[in-house]
C-alpha positions as CSV (number, residue, x, y, z in Angstrom):
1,X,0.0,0.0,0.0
2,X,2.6,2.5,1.3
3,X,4.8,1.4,-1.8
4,X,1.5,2.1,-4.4
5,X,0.8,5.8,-2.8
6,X,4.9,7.1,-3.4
7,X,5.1,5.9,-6.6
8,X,1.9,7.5,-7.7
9,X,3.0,10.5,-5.8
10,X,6.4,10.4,-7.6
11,X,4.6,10.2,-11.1
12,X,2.6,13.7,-9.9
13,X,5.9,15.4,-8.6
14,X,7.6,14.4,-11.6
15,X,4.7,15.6,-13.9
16,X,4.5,19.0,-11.8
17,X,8.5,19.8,-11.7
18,X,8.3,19.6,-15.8
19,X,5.7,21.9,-16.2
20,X,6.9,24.5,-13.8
21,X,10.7,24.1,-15.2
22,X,9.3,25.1,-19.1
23,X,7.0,28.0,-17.0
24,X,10.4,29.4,-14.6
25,X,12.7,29.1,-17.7
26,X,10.2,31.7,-19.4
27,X,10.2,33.7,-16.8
28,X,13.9,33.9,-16.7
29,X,13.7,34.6,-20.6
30,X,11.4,37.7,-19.6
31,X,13.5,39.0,-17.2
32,X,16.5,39.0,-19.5
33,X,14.5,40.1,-22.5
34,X,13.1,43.2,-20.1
35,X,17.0,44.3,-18.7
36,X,18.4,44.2,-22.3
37,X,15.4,46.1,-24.2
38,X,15.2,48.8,-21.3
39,X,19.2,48.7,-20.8
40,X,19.0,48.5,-17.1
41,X,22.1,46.9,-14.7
42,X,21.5,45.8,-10.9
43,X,18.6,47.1,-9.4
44,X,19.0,49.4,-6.3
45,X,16.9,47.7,-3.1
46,X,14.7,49.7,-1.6
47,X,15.1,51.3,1.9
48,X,12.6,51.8,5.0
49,X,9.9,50.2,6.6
50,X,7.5,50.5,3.0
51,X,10.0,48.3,1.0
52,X,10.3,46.0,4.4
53,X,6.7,45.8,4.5
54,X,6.3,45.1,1.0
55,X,8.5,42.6,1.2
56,X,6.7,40.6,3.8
57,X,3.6,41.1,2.0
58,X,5.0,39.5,-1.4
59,X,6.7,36.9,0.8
60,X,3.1,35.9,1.8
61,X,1.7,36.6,-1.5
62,X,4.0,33.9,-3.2
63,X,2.9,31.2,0.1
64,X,-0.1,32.0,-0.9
65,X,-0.1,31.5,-4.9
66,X,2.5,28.4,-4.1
67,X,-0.9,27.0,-2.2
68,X,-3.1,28.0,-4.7
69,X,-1.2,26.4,-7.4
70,X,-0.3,23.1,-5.8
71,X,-4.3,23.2,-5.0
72,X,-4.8,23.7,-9.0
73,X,-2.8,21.0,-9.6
74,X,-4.5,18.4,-7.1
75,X,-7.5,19.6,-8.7
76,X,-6.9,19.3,-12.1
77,X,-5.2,15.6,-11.6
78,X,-8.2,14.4,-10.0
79,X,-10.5,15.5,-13.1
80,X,-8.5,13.7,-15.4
81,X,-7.1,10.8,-13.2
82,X,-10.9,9.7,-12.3
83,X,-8.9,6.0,-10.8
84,X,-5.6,6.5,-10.3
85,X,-4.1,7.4,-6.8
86,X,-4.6,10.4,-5.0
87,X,-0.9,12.1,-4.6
88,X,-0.7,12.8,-0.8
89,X,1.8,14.6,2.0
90,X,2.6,17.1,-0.4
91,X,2.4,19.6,2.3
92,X,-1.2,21.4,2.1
93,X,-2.0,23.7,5.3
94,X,-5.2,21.7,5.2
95,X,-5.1,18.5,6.9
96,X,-8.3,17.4,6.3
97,X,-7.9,17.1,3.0
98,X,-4.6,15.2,3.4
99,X,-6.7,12.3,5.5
100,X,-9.5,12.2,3.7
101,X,-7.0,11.6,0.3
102,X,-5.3,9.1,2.0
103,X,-8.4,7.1,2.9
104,X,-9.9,7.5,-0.2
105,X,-6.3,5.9,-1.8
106,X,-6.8,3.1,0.5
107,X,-10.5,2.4,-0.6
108,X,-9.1,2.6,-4.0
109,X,-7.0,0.2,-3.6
110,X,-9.1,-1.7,-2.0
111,X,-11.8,-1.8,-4.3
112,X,-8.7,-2.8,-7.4
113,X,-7.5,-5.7,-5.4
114,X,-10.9,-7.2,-5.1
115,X,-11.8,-6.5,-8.6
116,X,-9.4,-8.6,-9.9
117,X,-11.3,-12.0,-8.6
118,X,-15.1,-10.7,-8.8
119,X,-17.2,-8.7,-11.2
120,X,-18.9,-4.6,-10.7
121,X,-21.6,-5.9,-9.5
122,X,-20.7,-7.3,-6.0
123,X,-21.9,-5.8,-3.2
124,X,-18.6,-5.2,-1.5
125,X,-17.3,-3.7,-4.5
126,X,-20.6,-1.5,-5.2
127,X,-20.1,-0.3,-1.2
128,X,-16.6,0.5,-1.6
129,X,-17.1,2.6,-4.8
130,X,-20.0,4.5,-2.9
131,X,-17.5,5.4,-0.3
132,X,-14.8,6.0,-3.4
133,X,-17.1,8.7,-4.6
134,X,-17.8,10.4,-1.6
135,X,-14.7,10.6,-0.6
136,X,-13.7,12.0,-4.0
137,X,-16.5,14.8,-3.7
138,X,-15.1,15.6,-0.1
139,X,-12.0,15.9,-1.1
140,X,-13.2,18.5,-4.4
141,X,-15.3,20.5,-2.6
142,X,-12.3,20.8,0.7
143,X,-9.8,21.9,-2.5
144,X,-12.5,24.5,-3.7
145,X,-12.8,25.5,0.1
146,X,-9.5,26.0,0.4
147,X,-9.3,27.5,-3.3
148,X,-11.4,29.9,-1.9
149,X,-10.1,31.2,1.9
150,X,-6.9,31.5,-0.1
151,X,-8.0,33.8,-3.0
152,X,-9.7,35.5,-0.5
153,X,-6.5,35.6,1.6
154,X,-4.5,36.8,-1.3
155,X,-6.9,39.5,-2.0
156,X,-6.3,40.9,1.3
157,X,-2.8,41.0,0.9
158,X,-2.9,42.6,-2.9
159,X,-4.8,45.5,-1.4
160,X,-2.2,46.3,1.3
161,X,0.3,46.1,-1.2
162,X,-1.6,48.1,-3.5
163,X,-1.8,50.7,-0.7
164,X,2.2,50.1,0.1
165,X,2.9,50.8,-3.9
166,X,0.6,53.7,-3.8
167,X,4.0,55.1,-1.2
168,X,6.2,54.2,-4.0
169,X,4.9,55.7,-6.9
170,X,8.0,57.6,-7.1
171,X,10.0,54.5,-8.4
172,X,10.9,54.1,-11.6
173,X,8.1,52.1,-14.2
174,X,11.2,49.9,-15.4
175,X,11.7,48.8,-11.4
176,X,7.5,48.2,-10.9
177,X,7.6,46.0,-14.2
178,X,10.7,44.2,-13.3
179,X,9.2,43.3,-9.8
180,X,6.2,42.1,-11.4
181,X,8.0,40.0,-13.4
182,X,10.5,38.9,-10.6
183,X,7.2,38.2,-8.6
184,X,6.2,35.6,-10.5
185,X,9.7,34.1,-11.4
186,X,10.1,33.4,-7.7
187,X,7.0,31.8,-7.3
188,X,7.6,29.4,-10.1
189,X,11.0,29.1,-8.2
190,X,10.1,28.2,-5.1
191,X,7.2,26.0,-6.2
192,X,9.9,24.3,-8.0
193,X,12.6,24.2,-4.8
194,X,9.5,22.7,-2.8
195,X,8.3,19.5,-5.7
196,X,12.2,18.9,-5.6
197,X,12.2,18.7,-2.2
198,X,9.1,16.7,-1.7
199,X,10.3,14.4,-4.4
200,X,13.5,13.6,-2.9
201,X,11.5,12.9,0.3
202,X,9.2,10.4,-1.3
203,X,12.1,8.8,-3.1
204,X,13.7,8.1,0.1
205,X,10.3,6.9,1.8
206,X,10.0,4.3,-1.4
207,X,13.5,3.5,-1.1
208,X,12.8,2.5,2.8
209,X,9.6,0.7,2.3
210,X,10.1,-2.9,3.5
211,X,8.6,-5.3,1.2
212,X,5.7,-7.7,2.6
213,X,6.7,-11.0,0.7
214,X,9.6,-12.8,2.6
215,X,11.5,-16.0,1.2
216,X,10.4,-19.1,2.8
217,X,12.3,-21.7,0.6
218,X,15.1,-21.5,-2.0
219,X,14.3,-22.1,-5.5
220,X,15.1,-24.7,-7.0
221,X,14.4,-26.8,-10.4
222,X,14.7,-30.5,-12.4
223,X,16.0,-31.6,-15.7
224,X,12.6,-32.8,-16.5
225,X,9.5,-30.8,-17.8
226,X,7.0,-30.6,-14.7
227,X,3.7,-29.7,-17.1
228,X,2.6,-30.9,-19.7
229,X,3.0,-34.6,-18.9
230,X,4.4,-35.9,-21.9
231,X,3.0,-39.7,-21.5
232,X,-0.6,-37.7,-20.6
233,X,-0.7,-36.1,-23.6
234,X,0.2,-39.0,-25.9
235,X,-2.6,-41.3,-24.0
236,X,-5.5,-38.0,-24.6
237,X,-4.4,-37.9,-28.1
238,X,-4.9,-41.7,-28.7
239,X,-8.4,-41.9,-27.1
240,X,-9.2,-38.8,-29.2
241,X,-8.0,-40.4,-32.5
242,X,-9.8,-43.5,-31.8
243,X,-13.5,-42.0,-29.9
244,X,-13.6,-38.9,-32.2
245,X,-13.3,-41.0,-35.7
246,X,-16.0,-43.6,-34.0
247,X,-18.2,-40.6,-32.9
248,X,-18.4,-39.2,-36.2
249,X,-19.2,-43.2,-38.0
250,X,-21.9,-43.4,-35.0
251,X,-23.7,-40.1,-36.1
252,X,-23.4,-40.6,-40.0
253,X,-24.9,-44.5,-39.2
254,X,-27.2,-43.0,-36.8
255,X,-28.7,-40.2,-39.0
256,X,-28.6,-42.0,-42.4
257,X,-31.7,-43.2,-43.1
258,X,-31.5,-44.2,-47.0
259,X,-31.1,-47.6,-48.6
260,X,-27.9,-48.3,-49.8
261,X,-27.7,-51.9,-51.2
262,X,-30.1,-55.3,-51.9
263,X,-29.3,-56.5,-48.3
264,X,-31.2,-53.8,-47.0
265,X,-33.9,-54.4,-49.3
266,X,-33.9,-57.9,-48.7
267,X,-34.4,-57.4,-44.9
268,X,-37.5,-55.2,-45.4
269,X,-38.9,-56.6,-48.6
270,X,-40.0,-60.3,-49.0
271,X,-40.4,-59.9,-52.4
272,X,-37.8,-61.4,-55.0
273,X,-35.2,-59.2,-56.4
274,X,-34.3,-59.4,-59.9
275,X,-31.1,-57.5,-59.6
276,X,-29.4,-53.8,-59.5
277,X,-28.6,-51.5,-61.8
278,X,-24.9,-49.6,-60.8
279,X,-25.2,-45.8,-60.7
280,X,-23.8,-44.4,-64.2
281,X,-21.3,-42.5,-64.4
282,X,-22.5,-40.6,-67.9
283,X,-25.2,-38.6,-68.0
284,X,-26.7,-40.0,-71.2
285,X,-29.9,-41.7,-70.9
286,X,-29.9,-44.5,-73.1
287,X,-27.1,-46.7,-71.8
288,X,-27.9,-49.6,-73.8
289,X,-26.6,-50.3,-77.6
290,X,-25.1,-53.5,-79.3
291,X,-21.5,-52.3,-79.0
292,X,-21.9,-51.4,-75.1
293,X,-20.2,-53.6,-73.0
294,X,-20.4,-50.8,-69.8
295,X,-21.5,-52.6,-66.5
296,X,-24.7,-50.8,-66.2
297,X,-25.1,-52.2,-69.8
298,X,-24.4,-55.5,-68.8
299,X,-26.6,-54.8,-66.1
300,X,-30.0,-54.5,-68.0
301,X,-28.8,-57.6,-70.0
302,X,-29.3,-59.6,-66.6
303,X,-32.0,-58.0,-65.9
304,X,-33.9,-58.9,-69.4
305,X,-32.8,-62.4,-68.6
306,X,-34.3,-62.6,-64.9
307,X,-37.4,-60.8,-66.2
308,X,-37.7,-63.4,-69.0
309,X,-37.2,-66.0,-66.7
310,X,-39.7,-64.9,-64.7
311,X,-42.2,-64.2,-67.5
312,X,-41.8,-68.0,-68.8
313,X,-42.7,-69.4,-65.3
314,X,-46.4,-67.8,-65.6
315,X,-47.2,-69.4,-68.4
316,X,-47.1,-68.2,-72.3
317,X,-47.8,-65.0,-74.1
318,X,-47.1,-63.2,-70.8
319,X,-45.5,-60.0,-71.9
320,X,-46.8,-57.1,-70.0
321,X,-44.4,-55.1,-68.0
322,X,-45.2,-52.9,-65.7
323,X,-42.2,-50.2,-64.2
324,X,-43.1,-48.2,-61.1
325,X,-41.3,-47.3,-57.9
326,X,-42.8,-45.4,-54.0
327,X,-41.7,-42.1,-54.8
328,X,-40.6,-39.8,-58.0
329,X,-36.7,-39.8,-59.1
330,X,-36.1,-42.9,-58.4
331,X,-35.3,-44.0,-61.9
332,X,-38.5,-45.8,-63.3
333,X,-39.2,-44.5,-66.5
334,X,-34.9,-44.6,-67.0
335,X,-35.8,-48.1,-65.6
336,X,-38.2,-48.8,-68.4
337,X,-36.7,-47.3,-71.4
338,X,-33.4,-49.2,-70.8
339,X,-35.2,-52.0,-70.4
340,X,-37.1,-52.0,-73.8
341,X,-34.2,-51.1,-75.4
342,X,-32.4,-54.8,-74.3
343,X,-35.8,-56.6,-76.0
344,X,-35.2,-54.7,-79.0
345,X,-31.6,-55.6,-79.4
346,X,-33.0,-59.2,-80.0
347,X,-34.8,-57.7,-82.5
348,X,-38.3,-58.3,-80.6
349,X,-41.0,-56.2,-81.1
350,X,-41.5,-53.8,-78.5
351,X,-43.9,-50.9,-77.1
352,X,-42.9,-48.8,-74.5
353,X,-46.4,-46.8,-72.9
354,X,-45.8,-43.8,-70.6
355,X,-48.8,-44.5,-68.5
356,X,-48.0,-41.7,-66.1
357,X,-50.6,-39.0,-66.8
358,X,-49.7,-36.6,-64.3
359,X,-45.5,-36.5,-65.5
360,X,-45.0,-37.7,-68.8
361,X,-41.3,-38.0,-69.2
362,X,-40.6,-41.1,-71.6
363,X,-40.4,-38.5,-75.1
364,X,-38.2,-36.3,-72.8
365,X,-36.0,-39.6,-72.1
366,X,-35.7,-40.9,-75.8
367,X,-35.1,-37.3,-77.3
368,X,-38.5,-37.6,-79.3
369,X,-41.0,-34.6,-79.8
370,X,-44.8,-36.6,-79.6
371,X,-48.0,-33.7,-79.9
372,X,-50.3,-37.0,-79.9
373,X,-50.2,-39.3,-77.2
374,X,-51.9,-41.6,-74.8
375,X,-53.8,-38.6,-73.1
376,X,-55.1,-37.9,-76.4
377,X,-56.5,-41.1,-77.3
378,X,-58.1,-41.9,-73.9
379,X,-59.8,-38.4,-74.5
380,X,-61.1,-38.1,-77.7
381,X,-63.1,-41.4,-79.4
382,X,-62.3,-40.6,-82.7
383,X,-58.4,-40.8,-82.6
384,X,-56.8,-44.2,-84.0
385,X,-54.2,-45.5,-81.9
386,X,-52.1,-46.4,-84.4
387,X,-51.6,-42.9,-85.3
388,X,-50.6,-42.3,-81.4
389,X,-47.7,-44.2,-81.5
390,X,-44.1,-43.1,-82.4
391,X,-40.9,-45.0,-83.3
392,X,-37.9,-44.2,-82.0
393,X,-35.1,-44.3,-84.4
394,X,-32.0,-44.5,-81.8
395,X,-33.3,-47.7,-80.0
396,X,-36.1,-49.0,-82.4
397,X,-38.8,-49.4,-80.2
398,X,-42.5,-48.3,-79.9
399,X,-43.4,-45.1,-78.1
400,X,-46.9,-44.2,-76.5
401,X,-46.0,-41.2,-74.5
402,X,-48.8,-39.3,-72.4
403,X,-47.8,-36.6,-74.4
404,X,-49.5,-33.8,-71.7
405,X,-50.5,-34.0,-68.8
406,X,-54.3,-35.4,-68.0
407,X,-56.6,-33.4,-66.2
408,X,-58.4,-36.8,-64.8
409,X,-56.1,-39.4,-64.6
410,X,-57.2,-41.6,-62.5
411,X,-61.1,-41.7,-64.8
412,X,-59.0,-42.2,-68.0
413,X,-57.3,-44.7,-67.4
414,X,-59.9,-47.1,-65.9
415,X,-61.5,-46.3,-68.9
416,X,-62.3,-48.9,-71.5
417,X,-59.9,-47.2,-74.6
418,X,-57.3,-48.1,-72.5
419,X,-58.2,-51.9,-71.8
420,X,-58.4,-52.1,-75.6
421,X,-55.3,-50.3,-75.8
422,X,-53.8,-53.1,-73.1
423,X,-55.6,-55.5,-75.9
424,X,-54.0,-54.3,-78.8
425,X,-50.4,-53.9,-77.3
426,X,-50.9,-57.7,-76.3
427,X,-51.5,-59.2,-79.7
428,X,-49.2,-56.5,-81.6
429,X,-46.1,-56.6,-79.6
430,X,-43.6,-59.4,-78.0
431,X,-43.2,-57.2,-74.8
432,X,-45.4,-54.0,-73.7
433,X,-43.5,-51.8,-70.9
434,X,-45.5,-49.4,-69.4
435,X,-44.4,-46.7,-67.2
436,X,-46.6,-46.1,-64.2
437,X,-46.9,-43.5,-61.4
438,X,-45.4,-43.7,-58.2
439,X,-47.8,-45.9,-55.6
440,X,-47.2,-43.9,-52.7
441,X,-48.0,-40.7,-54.6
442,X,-51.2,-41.1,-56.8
443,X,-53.6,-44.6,-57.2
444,X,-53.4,-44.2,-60.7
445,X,-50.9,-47.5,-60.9
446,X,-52.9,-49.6,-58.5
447,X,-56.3,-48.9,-60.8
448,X,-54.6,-50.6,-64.0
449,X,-52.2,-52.7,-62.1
450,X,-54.6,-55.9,-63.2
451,X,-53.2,-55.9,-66.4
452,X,-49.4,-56.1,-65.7
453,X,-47.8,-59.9,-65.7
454,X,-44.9,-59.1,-64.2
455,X,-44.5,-55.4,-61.8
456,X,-40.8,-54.5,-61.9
457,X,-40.8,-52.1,-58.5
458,X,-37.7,-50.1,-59.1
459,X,-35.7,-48.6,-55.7
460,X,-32.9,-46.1,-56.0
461,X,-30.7,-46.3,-53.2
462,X,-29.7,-43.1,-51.7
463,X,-32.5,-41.3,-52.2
464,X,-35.5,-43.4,-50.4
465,X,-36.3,-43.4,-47.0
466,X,-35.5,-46.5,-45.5
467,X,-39.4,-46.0,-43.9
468,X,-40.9,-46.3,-47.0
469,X,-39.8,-49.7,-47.6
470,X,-43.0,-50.9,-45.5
471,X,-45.4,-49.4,-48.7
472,X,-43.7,-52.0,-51.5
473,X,-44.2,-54.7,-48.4
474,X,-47.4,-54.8,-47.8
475,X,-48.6,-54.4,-51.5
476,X,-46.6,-57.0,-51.8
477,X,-48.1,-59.1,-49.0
478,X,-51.6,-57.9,-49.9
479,X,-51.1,-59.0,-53.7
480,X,-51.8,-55.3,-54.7
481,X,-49.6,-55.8,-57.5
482,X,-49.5,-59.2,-59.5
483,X,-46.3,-60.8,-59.7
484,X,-44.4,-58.0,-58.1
485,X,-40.3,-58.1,-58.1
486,X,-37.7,-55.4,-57.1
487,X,-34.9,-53.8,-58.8
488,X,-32.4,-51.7,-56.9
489,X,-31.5,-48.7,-59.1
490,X,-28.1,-46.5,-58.7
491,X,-26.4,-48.5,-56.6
492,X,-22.4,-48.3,-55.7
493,X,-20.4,-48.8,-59.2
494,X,-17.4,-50.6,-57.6
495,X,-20.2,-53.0,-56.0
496,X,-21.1,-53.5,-59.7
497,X,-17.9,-54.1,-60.9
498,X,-17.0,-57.0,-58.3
499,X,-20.3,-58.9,-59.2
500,X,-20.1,-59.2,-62.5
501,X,-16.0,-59.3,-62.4
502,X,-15.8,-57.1,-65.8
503,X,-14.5,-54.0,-66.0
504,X,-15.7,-50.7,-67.8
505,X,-15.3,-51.7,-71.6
506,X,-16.6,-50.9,-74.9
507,X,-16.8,-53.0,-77.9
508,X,-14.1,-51.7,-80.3
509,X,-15.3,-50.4,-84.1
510,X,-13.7,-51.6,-86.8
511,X,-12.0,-49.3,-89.3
């Protein structure tokens, strides 16, 4: 504490002593400036009791201003010091003010040291600031008290030396100006002798303050790092590599809720699966042609084979395909126009019927343009059908698209047009693949599914929710579709790869 209050006192001395040195070196400058302009040499003194009296009376004058300015500068270092240490024993008359600067530096530091471990509102804190500003406005209002006793001290003493220079009027105007001048070089001067004084004094009290920490125990040290634990460390940053990596699989496993492979399906679905088409890694649409050799090519080749064996097991002429999945983008009608394009690669006669009113996509797929479709020949009774349908050039198969989209779907196609239309696909074509609507959207599939012999229920993995698996269940456990089998659509490549133990190959062209 006592070591805290000198050292802020020596910062105010110190502050103090270089403003009055640049004020007393002007002062000097004036007073050598005024001898040389006016050509004046040593100064006689003045004689008799007036000059005696005078002197005495600028003696006090200076006390007086020497007060006055050290109050000033209290003052002024309090405005813009608001929490720094109150500089005390600098020698006021007014001992009051000394005590009450004292205690207030004590509740200062009081109030610093236990703001260090809690925050501005604890009580102890909030009293000791209350007492903090009090004692600050005390100690003000005692400087502006003293302030003013001593101007009013000082302007006693002016008007008995006014009346003692009134005696003098006889003397020179050089000598009055020069003692003006003097007057206030001298109390610059002894304000200056009195900080230096004071500051040795409170150098010699910091010098002699006796420090309150006393050494118990010798240092001493070891070869060895004491923190961090080296053997700590390495055993934290094991667990952490192994729990961290573990956490993270936990989540993934934990949050994903897709289908990823046929094992999946299989555990869900009681259904027979007729195989999986691997995710392509083009974006063309049509991935089958006689010279691809690609193992989502070789893919729908298996697939034509497990559907035809399939087909043949129901009996004969048994060659209506149906293609529908639970949700939309899963890959049915990419499903279905695939898969015609396999039949007609054995040169099979083939129609492919976009049977979903509400999305017609198969045109879009193949790259055809159809104005006339199926919509148009369930609506209107005097279009031919064989006017409706479209050959595609690239895959040579039979397009019925839906063309646009129905604005009763579900009424058109339990109409009778399209049970003759399932009649004259039947004796016209080897195969008919229609492209149905999604069951869990619409009923549209489960109104025509009656005349499918085989449903081909396509699921894309990654994209369905391993919770809608129970809607292809119990259709299939309900018999809602006839003959219904699954396909897994998109799945992993590399998975692809391994099955059929080919790689990515295309047949080469000869020159």
């Amino acid at each position: 504490y006592k070591s805290q209050i000198a050292k802020s006192a020596d910062e105010f001395i110190k502050n103090r002593i270089d403003d009055i040195s640049e004020e007393l070196a002007s002062y000097d400058q004036g007073v050598e400036t005024y001898k040389v302009d006016n050509k004046l040499s040593n100064m006689e003194s003045e004689t008799g009791i007036t000059l005696s009296s005078s002197a005495t009376i600028e003696n006090q004058i200076v006390e007086l201003n020497s007060q006055l300015k050290l109050i000033n500068y209290i003052a002024s270092f309090m405005e813009s010091n608001s929490n720094n240490l109150v500089p005390a024993n600098l020698g006021m008359v007014d001992e009051i003010t000394s005590s009450n600067a004292a205690n207030y530096n004590k509740l200062l530091l009081e109030r610093n040291r236990l703001a260090t471990g809690a925050n501005e509102q604890n009580p102890v804190i909030i009293n000791l600031n209350d007492q903090i500003d009090r004692l600050r406005e005390s100690i003000r209002q005692s400087l502006n008290n003293n302030r003013s006793s001593l101007e009013i001290s000082l302007g006693q003493l002016r008007r008995q030396e006014g009346k003692l220079s009134s005696k003098i009027y006889d003397a020179p105007k050089e000598e009055r100006e020069i003692k003006d001048i003097q007057r206030q070089q001298q109390i610059y001067e002894t304000l200056y002798l009195y900080l230096l004084q004071k500051r040795e004094e409170n150098s010699i009290s910091l010098a002699g303050t006796a420090p309150i920490a006393k050494v118990i125990d010798t240092a001493y040290g070891i070869k060895r790092p004491v923190y961090p634990k080296k053997m700590i460390v390495l055993v934290v940053a094991a667990l952490l590599g192994i729990l961290i990596p573990v956490l993270i699989i936990f989540v993934r496993l934990l949050l994903d809720n897709k289908v990823h492979s046929l094992d999946e399906i299989e555990t869900a679905i009681s259904a027979p699966i007729l195989g999986d088409i691997p995710k392509s890694k083009s974006k063309e649409t049509i991935v089958v042609s006689k010279t691809e050799r690609t193992n989502i090519a070789e893919a729908f080749r298996l697939l034509r084979t497990n559907v035809d064996h399939n087909l043949s097991s129901f009996g004969a002429h048994k060659n209506v395909i149906f293609v529908t999945s639970t949700i939309r983008g899963e890959g049915k009608t990419f499903v279905a126009v695939n898969l015609a394009a396999t039949y007609a690669l054995l040169n099979k006669k083939v129609l492919l019927i976009g049977a979903d009113l509400r999305r017609p996509n198969v045109a879009a797929v193949l790259g055809m343009q159809q104005k006339q479709g199926l919509t148009h020949y369930l609506t209107k009774a005097d279009t031919q059908l064989e006017h409706m349908i479209v050959r595609s050039d690239t895959t040579s198969i039979d397009v019925l698209d839906a063309s646009i989209v129905a604005p009763n779907p579900s009424e058109l196609l339990t109409s009778k047009r399209f049970d003759d239309l399932m009649v004259f696909a039947k004796e016209h074509y080897d195969y008919v693949i229609v492209d149905t609507a999604p069951v869990h959207v619409v009923t549209d599939t489960l109104l025509i599914s009656h005349h499918a012999d085989l449903f081909l229920y396509v699921v894309k993995a990654n994209h369905i929710d391993k919770r809608l698996l129970k809607i292809p269940q119990k259709l299939y456990i309900n018999n809602r579709l006839p003959n219904m089998t699954l396909l897994l659509n998109g799945s992993n490549p590399d998975m692809a790869v391994s099955n059929y133990g080919y790689g990515e190959t295309k047949a080469v062209k000869k020159k």
